[in-house]
C-alpha positions as CSV (number, residue, x, y, z in Angstrom):
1,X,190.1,71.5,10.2
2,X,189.8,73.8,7.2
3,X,189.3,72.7,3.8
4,X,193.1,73.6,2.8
5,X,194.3,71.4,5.7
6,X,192.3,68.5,4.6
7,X,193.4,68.8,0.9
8,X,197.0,68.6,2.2
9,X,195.9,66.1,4.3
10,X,194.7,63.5,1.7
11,X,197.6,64.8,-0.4
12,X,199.9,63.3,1.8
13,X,197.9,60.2,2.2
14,X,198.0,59.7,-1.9
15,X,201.9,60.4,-1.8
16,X,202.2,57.8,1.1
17,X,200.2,55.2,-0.9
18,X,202.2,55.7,-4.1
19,X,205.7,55.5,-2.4
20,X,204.2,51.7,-1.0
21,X,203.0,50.9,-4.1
22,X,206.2,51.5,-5.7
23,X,208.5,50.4,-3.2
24,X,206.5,47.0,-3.2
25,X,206.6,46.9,-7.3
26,X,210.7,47.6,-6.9
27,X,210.7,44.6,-4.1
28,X,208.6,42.1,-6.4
29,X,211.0,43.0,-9.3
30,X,213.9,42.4,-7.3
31,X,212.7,39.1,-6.0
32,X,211.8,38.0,-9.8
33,X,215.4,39.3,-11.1
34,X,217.1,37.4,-8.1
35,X,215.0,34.2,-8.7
36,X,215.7,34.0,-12.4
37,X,219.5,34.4,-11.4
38,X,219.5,31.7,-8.8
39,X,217.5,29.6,-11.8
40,X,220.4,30.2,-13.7
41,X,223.3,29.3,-11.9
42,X,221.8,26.3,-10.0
43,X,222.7,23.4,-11.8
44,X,226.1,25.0,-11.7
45,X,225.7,25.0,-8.0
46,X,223.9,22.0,-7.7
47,X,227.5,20.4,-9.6
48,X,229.3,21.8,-7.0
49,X,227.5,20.6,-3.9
50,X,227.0,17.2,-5.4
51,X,229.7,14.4,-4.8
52,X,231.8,12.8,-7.3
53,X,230.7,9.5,-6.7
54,X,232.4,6.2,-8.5
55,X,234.4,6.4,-11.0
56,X,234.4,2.9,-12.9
57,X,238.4,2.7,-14.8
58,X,237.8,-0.6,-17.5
59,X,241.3,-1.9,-19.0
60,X,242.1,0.0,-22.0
61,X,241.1,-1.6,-25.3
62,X,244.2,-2.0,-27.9
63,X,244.3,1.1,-30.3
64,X,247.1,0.5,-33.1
65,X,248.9,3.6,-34.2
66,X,246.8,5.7,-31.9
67,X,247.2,9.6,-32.5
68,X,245.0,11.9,-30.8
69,X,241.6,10.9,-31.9
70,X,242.3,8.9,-34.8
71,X,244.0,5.4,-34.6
72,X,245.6,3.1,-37.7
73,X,247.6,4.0,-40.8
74,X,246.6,7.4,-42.1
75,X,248.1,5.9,-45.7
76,X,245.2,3.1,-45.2
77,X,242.6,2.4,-47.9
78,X,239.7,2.9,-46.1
79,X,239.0,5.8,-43.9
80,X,235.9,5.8,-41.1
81,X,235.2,8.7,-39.3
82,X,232.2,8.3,-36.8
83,X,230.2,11.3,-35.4
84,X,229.5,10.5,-32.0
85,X,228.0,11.8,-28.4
86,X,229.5,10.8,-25.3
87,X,226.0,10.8,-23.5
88,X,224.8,8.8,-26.6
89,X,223.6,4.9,-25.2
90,X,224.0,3.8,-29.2
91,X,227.5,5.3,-28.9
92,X,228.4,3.3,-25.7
93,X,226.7,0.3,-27.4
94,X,228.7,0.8,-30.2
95,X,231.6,1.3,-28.6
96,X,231.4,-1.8,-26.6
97,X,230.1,-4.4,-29.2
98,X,231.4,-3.2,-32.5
99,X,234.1,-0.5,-32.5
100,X,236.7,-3.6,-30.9
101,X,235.8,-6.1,-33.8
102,X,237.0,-2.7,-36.4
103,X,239.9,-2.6,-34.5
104,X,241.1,-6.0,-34.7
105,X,240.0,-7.3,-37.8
106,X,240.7,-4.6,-40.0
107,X,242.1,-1.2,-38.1
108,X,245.1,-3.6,-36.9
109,X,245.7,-5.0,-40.2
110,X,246.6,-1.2,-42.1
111,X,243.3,-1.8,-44.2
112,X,241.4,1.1,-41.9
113,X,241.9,4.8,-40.5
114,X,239.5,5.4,-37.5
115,X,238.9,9.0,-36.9
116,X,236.4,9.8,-33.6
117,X,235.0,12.8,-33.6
118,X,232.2,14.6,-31.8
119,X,229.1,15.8,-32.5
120,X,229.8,19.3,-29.8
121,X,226.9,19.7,-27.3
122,X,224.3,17.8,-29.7
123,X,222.6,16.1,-27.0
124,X,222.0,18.5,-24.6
125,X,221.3,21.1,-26.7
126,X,218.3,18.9,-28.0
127,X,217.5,18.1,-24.3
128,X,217.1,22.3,-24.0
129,X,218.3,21.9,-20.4
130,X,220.7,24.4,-20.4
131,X,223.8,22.1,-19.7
132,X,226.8,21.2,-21.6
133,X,227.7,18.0,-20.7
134,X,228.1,16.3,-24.5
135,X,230.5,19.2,-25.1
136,X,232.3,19.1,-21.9
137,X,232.7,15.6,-22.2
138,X,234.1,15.8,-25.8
139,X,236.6,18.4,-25.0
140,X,237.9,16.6,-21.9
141,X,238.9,13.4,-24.1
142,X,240.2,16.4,-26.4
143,X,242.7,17.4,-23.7
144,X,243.2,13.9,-22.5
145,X,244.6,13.8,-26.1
146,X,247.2,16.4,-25.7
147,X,248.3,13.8,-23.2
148,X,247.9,10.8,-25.7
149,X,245.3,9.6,-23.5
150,X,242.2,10.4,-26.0
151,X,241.1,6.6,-26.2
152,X,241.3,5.8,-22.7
153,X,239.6,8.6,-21.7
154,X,237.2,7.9,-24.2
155,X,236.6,4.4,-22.6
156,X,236.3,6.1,-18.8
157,X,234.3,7.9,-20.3
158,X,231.9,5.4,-21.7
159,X,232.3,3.1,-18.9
160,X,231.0,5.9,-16.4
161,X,227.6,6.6,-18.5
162,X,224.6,7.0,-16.9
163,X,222.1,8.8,-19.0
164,X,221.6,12.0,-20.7
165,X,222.7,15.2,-18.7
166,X,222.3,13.4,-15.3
167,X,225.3,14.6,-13.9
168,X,227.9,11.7,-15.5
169,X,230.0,14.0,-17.2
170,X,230.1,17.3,-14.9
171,X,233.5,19.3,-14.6
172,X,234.2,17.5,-11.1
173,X,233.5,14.3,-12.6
174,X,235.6,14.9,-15.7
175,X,238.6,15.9,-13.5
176,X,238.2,12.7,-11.3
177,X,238.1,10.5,-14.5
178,X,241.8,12.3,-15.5
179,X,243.2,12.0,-12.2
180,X,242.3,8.4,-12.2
181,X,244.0,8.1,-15.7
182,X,247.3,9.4,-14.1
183,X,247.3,12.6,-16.2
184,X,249.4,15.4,-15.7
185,X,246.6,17.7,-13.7
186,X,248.4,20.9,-14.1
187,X,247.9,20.4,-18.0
188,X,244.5,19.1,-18.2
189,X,242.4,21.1,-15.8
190,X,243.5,24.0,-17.4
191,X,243.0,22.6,-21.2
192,X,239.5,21.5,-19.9
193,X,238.3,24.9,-17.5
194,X,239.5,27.4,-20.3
195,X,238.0,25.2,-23.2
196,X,241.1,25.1,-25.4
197,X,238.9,22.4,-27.8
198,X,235.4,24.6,-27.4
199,X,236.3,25.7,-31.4
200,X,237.3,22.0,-32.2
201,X,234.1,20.7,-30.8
202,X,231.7,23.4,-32.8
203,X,233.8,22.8,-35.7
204,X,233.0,18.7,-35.2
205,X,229.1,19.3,-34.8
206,X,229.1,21.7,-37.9
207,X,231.1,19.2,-40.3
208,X,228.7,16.4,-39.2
209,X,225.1,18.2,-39.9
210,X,227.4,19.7,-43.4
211,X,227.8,15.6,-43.8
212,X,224.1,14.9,-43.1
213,X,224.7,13.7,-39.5
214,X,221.2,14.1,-37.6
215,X,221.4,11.6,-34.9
216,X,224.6,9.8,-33.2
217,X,225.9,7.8,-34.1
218,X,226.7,8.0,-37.6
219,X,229.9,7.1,-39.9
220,X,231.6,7.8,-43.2
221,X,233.1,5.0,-44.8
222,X,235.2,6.3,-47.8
223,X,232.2,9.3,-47.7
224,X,229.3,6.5,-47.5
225,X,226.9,7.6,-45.0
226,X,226.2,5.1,-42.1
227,X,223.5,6.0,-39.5
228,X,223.5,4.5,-36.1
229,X,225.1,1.8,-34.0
230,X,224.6,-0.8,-36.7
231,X,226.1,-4.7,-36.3
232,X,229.4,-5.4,-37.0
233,X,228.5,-7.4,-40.2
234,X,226.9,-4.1,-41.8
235,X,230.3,-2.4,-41.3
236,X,232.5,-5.4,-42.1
237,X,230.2,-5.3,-45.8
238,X,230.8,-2.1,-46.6
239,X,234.4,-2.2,-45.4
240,X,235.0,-4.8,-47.9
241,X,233.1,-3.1,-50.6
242,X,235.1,0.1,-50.1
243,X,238.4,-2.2,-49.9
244,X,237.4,-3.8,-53.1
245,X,236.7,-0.1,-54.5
246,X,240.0,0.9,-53.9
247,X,241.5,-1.7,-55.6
248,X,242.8,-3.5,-52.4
């Protein structure tokens, strides 16, 4: 073999190498670019393959003068507005043990406006998970509302908690707990999969960390700040107080 065939030779055997070498570095990028995408969109598909399970439905409690997500006399004295999380356990607590005493003993009465708002995708956000479950769930009571079915769906909702982003509130779920209210699907599943209350929901979790809101939940009586799911005599005392305040 002469010398000019050998340097052709191992030419040829340098190009070879370099075409594997880069066709492997092309593969191993592909595989890392196709297993960051399947990273992202699996809890999307693992929503899909999982089943929607129970749905608990709880009698409704009473809401006087309901209207979307406020209930009582909008003319009332005193005016609460409660920054909440639907994936919140003090929320549900609160929900269950002190919100119904409010309602009856002075939301009933005229002497309180109720106004529920949300706190958008608080809780998942500070779980850094990547889900939206806290927001999801807040804008599917928001549609149920267009319905005037915000405080029952509300209480499916609380009645069907079972942690924080664990899969309680995905979109199948939050369909299933409308169809089992009887709402119109062909209005809701639209409202909720082309997030008509998206804005709403941001604009909630912005006006509560402008009001000082920093965990869930958290009230304003008349403006006073109260944090967390506190017994029904601390609200009940500073009802009063504000009552008293306002000349009533």
């Amino acid at each position: 073999m002469t010398s000019d065939s050998k340097r052709q030779t191992i030419r040829e055997r340098r190009q070879q190498k370099q075409r594997k070498q880069r066709l492997t570095a092309v593969l191993i990028i592909s595989g890392v670019a196709l297993l960051l995408i399947g990273l992202a969109f699996l809890p999307s598909l693992w929503d899909t393959l999982t089943p929607v399970g129970e749905i608990v439905v709880l009698e409704p409690k009473p809401r006087p003068m309901a209207d979307f997500n406020a209930m009582g006399d909008p003319d009332a004295p005193v005016e609460i507005v409660e920054y909440s999380d639907f994936q919140c356990p003090y929320c549900v607590q609160f929900a269950a043990e002190t919100e119904p005493q409010i309602t009856e003993n002075y939301v009933a009465t005229g002497e309180v406006y109720y106004v529920h708002r949300s706190m958008g995708n608080f809780i998942s956000d500070n779980l850094q998970r990547g889900r939206t479950e806290s927001i999801d769930a807040a804008e599917a009571a928001y549609c149920a509302g267009d319905q005037g079915k915000f405080w029952e769906y509300k209480d499916i909702l609380n009645a069907n908690w079972q942690g924080e982003d664990v899969g309680a509130y995905t979109e199948k779920r939050l369909i299933a707990m409308a169809e089992m209210l009887g709402l119109d699907m062909d209005q809701f599943s639209p409202c909720l999969q082309e997030n008509k209350y998206r804005e709403l929901a941001d604009q909630d979790r912005f006006d509560g960390t402008r009001d000082g809101v920093s965990g869930t939940p958290a009230f304003l009586i008349n403006g006073k700040f109260i944090s967390g799911a506190q017994p029904y005599s601390v609200f009940a005392q500073e009802i009063e107080a504000a009552l008293i305040a306002s000349g009533n």
